[in-house]
N, C-alpha and C positions, 0 to 999 in steps of 0.2 A: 718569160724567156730568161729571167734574172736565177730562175731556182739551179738549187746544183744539179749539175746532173748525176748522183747518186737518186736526190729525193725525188727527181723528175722520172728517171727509171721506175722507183720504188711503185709512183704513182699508176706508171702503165704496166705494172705486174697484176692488175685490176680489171686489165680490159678484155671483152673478150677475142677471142684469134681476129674475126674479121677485121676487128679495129684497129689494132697491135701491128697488122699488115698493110693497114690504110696509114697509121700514124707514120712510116717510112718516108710514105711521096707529099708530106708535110713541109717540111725545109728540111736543110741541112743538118739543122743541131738536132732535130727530133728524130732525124733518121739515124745520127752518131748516137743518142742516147739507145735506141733501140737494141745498136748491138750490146749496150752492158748486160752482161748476166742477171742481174737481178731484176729487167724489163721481164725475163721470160721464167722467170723463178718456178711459178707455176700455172701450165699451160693447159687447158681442154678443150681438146678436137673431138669433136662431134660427128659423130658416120651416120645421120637419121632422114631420114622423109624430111623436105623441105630447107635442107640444108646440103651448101656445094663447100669445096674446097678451099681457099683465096687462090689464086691463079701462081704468085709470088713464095704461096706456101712451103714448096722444094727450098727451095734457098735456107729458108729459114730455121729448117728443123734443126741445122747443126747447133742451134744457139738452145733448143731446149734440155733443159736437166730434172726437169720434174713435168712428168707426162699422166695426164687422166686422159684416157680415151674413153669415150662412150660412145656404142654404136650397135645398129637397129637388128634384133635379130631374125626380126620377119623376113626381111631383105637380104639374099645372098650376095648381089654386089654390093650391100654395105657395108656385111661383113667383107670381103674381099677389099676393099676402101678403105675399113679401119686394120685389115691387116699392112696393107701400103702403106699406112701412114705408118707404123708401128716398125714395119723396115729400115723407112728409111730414117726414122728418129734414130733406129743403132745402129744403120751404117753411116750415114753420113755424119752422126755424129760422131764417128772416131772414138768410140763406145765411151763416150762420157754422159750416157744417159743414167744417172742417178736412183730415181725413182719413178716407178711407172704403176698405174690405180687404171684398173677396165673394169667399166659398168656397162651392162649390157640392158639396152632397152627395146620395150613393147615384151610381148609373149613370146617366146618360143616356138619354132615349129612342133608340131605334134611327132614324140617321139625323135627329137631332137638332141645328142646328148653334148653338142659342143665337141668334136669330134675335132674339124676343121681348125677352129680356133686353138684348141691344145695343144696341136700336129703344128701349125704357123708358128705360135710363141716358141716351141721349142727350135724351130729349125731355125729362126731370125734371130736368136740368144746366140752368142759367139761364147767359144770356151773363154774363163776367166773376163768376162762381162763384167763392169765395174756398178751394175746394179749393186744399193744398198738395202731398197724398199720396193716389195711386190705385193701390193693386194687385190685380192682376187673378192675382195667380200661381194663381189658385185656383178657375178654369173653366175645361173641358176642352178647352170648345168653341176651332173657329179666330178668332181676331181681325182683320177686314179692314182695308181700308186707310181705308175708309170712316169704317166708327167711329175710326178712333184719329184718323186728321184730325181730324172733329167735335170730340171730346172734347179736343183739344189749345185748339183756335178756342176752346171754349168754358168751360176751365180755365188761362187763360193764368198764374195764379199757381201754376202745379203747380213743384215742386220734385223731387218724386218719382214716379218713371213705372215702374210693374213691369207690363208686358206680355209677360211670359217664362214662358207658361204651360205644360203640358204638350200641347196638343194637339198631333194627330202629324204637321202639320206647320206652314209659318211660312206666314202668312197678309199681312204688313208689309213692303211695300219701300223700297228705301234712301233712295225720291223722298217718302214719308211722312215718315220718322223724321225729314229734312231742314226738311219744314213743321212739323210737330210740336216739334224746338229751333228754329225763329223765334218758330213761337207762345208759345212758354212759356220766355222769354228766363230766368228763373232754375232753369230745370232743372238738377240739377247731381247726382242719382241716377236713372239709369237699364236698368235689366232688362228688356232683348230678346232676340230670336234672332241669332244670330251672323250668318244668314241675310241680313239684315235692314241690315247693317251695310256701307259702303263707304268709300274713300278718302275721298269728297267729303263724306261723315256726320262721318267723324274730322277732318277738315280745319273743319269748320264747331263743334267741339267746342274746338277748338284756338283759336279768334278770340278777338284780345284784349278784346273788349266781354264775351265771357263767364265768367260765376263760376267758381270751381276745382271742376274733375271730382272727386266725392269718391268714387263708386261706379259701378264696372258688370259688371251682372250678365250675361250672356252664355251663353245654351241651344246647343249645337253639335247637329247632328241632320241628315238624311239630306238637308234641301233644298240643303244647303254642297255638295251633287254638281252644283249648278248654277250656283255663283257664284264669281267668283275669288277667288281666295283675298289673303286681308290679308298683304302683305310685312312684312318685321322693322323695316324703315324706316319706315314710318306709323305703329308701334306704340316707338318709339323716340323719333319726336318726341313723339308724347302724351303718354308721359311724361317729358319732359324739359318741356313745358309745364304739366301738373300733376302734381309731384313725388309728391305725397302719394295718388296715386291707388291703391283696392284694385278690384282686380279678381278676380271669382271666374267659374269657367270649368266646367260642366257638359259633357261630352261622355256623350250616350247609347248605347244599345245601339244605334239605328238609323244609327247614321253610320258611312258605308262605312272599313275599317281602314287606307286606303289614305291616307284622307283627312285622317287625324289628327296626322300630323306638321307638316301644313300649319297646322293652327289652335296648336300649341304654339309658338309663336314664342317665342325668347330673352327678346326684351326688353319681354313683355310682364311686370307689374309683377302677375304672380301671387301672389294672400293663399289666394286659396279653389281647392281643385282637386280637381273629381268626377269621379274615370273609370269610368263606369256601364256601363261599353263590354259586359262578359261573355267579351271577348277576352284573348288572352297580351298580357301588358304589359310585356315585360322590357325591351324598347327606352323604352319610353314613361316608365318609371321610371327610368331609367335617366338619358334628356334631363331630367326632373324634376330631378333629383340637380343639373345642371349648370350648368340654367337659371336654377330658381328658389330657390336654396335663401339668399339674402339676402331673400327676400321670403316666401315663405310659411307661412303660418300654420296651415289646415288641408286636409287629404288626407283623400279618401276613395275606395277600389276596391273594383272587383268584376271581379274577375277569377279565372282557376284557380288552385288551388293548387300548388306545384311548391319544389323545392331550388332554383331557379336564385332564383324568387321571393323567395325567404328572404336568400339574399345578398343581391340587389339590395337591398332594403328596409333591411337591416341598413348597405348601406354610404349609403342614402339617410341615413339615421337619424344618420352620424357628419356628414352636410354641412348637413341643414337642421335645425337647431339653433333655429329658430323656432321650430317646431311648438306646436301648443299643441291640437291635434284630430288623431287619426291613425284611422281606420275603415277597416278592410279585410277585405269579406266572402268571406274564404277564411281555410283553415285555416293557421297560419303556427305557427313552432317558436318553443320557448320562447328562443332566443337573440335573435330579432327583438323581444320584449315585453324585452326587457330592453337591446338597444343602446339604443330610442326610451327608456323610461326612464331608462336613463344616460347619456343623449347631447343631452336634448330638457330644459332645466330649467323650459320655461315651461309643460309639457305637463299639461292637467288633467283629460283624460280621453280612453279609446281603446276601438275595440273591436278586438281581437286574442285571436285564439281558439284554443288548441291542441286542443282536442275542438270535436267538433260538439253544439250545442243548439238543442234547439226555437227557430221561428220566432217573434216576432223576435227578435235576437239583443240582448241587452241592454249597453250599456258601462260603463266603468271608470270611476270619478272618485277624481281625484286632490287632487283641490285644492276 
């Protein structure tokens, strides 16, 4: 009862909702600590099978400023329950909802395209919403151009855009994402489909009236069979206008093999690199080695296992000297777990596997 109550706050920014609701009819002082802001810093309300509301939950939503909703998608009242809660987070807060993250769980109805959900968030966003932060990485469904318009028109304080979801394919074109940075003049993180992306997008990111690019996140995936592809020169000036920029680079399984040399450009200023691909990558690792190894930071593949693989990896291992994540779901020889250990000083953890182990595969920590 002695701690401040800043760090007593700080402590139940940890708990989860039902707790946070229960720690109220505690005493007096744990109930005064509750209403500080930073008790409810960051909240997630759960809309699933086996889980109910807290009763006192209304009241409280005004106090939340950073909002993760996840909720069941099998369940149409649960969708309907986490569109309620997501009301009334921005009206009763008196739109000082900040940031909001929706994960959607279980599977999808068959032929389900999230329809409902779209239609809710845009109608519950108030013009000039003092959202900073929307990420969406976490519905399956496609995102149209429709909604991301809206939601841009109607978040123009957004800072942070993840609409780099998994659905299987990209739903956003380049004449969107274009309206979408006028509306929202201090965007300066944003996670889309590489799809999604054009000269004239990079060009309008590059304008001197805009803030520095600090993040973009980028999904590569089977619709890049229909778009040209980004030259080394657009990706050369970007970064040479914002130096400090990371970039992390998703290539899936569904993107044709033909097409992936194309999206590894030199001079993009790669930190994060997934190659989900399932395909041989000895080329692919290889351009890694050449391109990126002043800039990135973490690596993850999924690719076959092989000697050729082992080399390559090992001689990656003595050039990118960054690293500080290495994941590689194939089996690799004890010589490769040991170049990235003594080649990599910043590295604090990996998965590299010389046997095989049950699903999933669990990693190293070093640091």
């Amino acid at each position: 009862m002695e701690l401040p109550e800043e760090i007593l706050a700080y402590i139940f920014s940890f708990l989860p909702l039902h707790d946070k609701c229960n720690a109220f009819s505690v005493c007096k002082a744990w109930s005064n600590t509750m209403t500080h802001p930073s008790s409810w810093k960051h909240t997630e309300v759960r809309c699933d099978s086996g889980t109910s509301l807290p009763e006192r939950f209304s009241d409280l939503l005004p106090l939340v400023r950073n909002l993760k909703l996840s909720m069941s998608l099998t369940d149409p009242e649960k969708r309907k329950t986490g569109l309620w809660v997501l009301r009334q987070a921005v009206a009763m807060g008196d739109g000082q909802l900040e940031s909001l993250s929706i994960c959607c769980l279980g599977s999808p109805p068959l032929f389900y395209a999230g329809q409902d959900l779209q239609q809710g968030l845009v109608d519950i966003l108030t013009n000039g919403s003092s959202l900073t932060v929307l990420d969406l990485r976490g519905v399956p469904f496609t995102l149209n151009d429709s909604f991301v318009r809206s939601v841009s028109m109607l978040c123009p304080a957004l800072r942070n855009l993840y609409i780099n979801n998994h659905s299987l394919v990209c739903g956003v074109v380049a004449e969107t994402l274009r309206q979408a940075l006028k509306s929202c003049p201090s965007l300066n993180v944003l996670g889309v489909f590489q799809a999604s992306l054009s000269e004239d997008v990079l060009k309008d990111l590059m304008l001197p009236e805009r803030p520095a690019l600090k993040k973009l996140e980028l999904r590569c995936e089977r619709s890049l069979k229909y778009t040209t592809p980004l030259c080394d020169q657009i990706w050369l000036e970007l970064k040479r206008r914002h130096p400090d920029l990371w970039v992390e680079l998703e290539l899936d399984h569904t993107l044709p093999e033909l097409h992936v040399p194309a999206v590894l450009q030199p001079s993009i200023p790669v930190r994060c690199l997934r190659l989900l691909t399932w395909t041989l990558l000895l080329e692919e690792v290889r351009l890694v080695e050449k391109s990126y190894a002043n800039t990135l930071e973490i690596l993850e593949l999924q690719t076959p296992p092989s000697p050729q693989l082992n080399s390559a990896l090992i001689s990656l291992a003595h050039q990118c000297v960054k690293l500080r994540e290495v994941h590689c779901f194939c089996l690799v020889s004890q010589e490769v777990i040991t170049a990235f250990i003594t080649h990599c000083p910043n590295l604090s953890k990996y998965t590299l596997k010389i046997y095989k182990e049950p699903h999933p595969w669990t990693y190293t920590k070093l640091k």
